[in-house]
N, C-alpha and C positions, 0 to 999 in steps of 0.2 A: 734804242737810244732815246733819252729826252732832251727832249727843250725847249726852254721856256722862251716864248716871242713875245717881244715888247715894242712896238710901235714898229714893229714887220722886221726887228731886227733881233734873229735865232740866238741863243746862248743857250749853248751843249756844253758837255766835259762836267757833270757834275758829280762831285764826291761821295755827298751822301745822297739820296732820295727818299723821298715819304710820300705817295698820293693816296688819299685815300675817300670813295666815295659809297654809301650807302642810303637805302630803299627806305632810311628810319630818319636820315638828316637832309633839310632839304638842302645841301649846298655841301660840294666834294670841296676837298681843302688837300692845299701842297706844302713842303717844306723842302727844302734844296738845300744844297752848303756847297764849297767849293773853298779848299786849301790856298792860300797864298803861293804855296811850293807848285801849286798848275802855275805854267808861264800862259795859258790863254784859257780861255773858258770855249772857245771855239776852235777847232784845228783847221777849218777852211779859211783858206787865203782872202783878207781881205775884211774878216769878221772884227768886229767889233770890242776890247775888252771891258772890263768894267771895273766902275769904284763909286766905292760909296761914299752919297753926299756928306759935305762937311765932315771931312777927315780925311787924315793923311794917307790913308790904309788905301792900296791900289793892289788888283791885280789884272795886270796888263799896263793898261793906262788911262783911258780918256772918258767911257762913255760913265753916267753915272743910270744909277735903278733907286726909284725913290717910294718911298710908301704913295700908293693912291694909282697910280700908275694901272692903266689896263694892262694885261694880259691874258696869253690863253699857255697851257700845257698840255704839249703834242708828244706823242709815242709813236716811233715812227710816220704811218701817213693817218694817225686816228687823232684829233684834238679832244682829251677826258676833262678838262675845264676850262672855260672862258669865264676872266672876270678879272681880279685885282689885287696887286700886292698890297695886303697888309701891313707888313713888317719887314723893315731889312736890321739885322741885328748881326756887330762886328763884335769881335773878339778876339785874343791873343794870349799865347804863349809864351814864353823863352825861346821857344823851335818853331812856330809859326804861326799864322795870320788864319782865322777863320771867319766866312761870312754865310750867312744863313737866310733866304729869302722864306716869305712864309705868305700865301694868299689863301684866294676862296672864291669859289664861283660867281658868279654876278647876285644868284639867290641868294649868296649873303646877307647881304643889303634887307633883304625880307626877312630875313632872320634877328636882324641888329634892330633893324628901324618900327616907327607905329604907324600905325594904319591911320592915314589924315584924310582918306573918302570922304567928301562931303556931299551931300548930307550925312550919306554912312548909314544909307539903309536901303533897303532893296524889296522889293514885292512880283511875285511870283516870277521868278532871275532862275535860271541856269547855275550851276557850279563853278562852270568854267565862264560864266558872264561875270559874275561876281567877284572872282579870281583874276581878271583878268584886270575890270577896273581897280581893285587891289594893287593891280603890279602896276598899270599904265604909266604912275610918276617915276618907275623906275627904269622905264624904258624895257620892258622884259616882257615877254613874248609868253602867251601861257595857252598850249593846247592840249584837249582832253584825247587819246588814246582810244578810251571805252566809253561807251555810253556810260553816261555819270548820272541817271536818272529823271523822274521827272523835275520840273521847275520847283524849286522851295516856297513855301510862300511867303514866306517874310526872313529875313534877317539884317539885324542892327548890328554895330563895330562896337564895341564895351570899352570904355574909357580906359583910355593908355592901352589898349590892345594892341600887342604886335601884328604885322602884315602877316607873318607864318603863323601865328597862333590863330587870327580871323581864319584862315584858309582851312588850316589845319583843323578847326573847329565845321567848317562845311561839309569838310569833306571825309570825315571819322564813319557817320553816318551810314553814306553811301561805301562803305571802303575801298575809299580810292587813297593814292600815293603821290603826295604833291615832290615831285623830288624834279632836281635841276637834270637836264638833256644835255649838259655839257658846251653845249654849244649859248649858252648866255640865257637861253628860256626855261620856263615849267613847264614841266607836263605831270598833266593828272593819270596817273593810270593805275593798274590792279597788279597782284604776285602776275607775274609769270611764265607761260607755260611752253616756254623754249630751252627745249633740255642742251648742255654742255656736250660737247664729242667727246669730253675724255672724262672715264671716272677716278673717282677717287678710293684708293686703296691701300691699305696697309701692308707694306712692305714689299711697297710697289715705287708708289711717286708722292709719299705723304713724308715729310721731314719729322714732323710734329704735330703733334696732337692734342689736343685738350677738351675739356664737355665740362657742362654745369648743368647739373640735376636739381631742382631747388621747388618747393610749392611757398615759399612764405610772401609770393603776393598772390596765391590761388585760395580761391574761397570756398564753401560747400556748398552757397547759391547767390545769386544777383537779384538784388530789386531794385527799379527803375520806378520812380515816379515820379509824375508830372501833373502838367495840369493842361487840358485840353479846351479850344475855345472855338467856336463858331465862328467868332467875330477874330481870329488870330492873337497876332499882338498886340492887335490895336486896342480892343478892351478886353484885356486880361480877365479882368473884376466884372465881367460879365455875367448874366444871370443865368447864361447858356454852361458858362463853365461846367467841367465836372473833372475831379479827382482822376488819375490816371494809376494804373497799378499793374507790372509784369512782372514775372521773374524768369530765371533761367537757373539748373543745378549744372555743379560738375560733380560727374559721378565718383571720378577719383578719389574727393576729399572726403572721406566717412565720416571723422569729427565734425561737429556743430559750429562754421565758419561762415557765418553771415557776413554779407557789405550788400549796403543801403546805398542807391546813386539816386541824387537828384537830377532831373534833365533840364541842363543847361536853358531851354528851347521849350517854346508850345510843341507838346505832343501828342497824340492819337496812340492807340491802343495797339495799334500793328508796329509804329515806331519807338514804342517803350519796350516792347518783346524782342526786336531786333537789337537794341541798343544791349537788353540785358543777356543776349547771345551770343554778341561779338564778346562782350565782355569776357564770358565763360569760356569762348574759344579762344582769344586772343592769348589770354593772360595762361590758358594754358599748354596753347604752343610755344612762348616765349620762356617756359620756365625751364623748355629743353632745347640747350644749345652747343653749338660744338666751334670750335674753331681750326682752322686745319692751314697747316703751313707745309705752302710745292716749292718746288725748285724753281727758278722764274716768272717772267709775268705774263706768258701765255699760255692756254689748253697745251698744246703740240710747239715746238719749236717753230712753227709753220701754219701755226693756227691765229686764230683769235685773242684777244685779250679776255684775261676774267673778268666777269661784266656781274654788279651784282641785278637782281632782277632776270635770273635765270636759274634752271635746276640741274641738278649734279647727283649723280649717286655716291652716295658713301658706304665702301664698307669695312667696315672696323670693329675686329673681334674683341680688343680690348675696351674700347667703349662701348662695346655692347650695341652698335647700330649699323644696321643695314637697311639703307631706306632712303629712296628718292627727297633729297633735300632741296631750298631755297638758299641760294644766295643771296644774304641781306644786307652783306657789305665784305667790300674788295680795301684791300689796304697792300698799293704796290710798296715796296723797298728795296732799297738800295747801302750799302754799307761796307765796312770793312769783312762782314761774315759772307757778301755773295748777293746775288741778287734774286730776290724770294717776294710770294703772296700769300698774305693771310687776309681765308676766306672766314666769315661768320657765319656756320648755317642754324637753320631753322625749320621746323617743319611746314612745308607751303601752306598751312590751313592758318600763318601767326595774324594774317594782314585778312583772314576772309569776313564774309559778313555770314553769322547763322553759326549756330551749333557745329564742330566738327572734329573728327575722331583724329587725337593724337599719339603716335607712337609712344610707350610707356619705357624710355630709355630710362639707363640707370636703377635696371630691375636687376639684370643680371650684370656679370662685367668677369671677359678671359676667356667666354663659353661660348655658350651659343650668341648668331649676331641679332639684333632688335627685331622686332617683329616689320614687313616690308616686302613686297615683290620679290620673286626670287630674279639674283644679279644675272 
């Protein structure tokens, strides 16, 4: 059961549902609806119903839900977002009245707004230091999970930078996951490595299925260059300077697919090899993805909620893959067809730092399952 709490007062009974949150966006987002034809949005005695401001449109009667408005959305006794309606949007029929709420985590806000830090620069700071004065105007809590490495030594906020793209930009590096904790804060942390209790299996507990096999943003090597200083940021134009130059191959790609990256950043020679390894690994764990639609929103009737930032087995003879997956984003629903979750997996190495070897899904497909642990 959901429902949405708004100034400590629960609204259940909803028609449609949509939550949906992932390890790629920092801030989980909801959509709700509820028919005019419910006589309440809550069935407990006593509860509250509601209408939307300025307009005639009521169901129940008194209370009203307005854009701006905190709240949080709870699944039974687990809360998967705190933060704010957006949008309340009415609509109608001939046959009846629909109204549709729509929010998004408090990390929103760091998503929409720009980084006004002042000064807006930092010298040998922490990830989660920097992040954190980042969010401090928004009231948002940011703790690191994993050690997030040593201190940076310098970085500045780039005019009209957004709050998630600053962060987002510190922490690419080190690869960490700035995503929202549901409960109103960031946390910075890594894929991982808490596997699900139940697997996933074809013509078993899987409704639907889908995969994308795709290289047209994988290249056949990465160069990374920069420019490296003694002196940091401070005097770039240094005499100390010196040209910076890595690269990194995917071996996959046999045609001649070069991509040149500039490094945002003063770099050193060990940080332009890393940058140009995540790059080779990232882009080509993400070009193999699958999507998989269960029957409800938890593992076991009895279990846990699907949580993205955990691993699952898949195995699925038609797609061609058998092999310990990352969930990198959960999308509960709700609807006229049942109530169902689609997962997005990926291989765990999408989000790692370094070089690392991806399942070659999409070789074969109806035969044998992908190459991967035996289930």
């Amino acid at each position: 059961m959901l429902e949405l709490l708004v100034d400590g007062t629960a609204y259940g009974g909803w028609e449609r549902v949509r939550v949906s949150r992932s390890i790629e966006q920092m801030a989980g987002a909801f959509e709700i609806s509820v028919s005019e034809k419910w006589p309440s949005l809550d069935s407990r005695p006593g509860a509250p119903p509601l209408r939307v401001p300025q307009t005639g449109l009521k169901i129940g009667s008194t209370r009203p839900l307005k854009p701006g408005q905190s709240c949080s959305v709870q699944i039974g006794d687990q809360t998967v977002i705190t933060g704010f309606i957006d949008a309340v949007n009415p609509s109608y029929t001939a046959t009846d009245h629909l109204i549709t709420l729509s929010g998004r985590d408090r990390t929103g806000d760091l998503v929409d707004c720009s980084a006004t830090h002042r000064p807006g620069q930092w010298f040998d700071q922490k990830i989660e230091t920097i992040a954190a004065d980042l969010c401090a105007p928004f009231s948002i809590p940011v703790k690191a999970t994993v050690d997030s490495g040593p201190p940076l030594p310098s970085f500045v906020i780039e005019p009209g930078q957004s709050v998630f793209a600053a962060i987002e930009h510190i922490c690419r590096p080190a690869a960490l996951l700035p995503v929202s904790d549901g409960q109103g804060g960031l946390i910075l942390t890594r894929p991982g490595t808490t596997g699900c209790q139940t697997r996933l299996e074809r013509g078993r507990n899987i409704l639907s299925a889908s995969a994308s096999f795709s290289n047209a943003e994988r290249f056949s090597e990465y160069t990374v260059e920069g420019q490296f200083s003694d002196f940091g940021d401070l005097f770039p134009d240094a005499e100390s300077s010196a040209h910076v130059l890595a690269n990194a191959k995917d071996k996959e790609i046999d045609r001649h697919r070069p991509l040149l990256i500039s490094a945002e950043d003063v770099v050193d020679q060990d940080a332009a090899a890393e940058r140009a390894a995540w790059e080779a690994s990232v882009r080509a764990a993400r070009s193999r993805q699958a999507r998989i639609t269960v029957q409800g929103w938890r593992e076991q009737p009895d279990g846990p909620l699907w949580q993205p930032n955990c691993r699952v087995r898949l195995t699925d003879d038609w797609l061609g893959i058998n092999d310990e997956l990352l969930i990198t984003g959960v999308t509960l629903s709700k609807d006229g067809g049942g109530t169902t979750t689609e997962l997005t997996l990926m291989p765990p190495g999408v989000f790692a730092s370094g070089p690392g070897k991806n399942p070659d899904w999409g070789t074969r497909r109806g035969g044998a399952p992908g190459p991967g642990k035996e289930a």
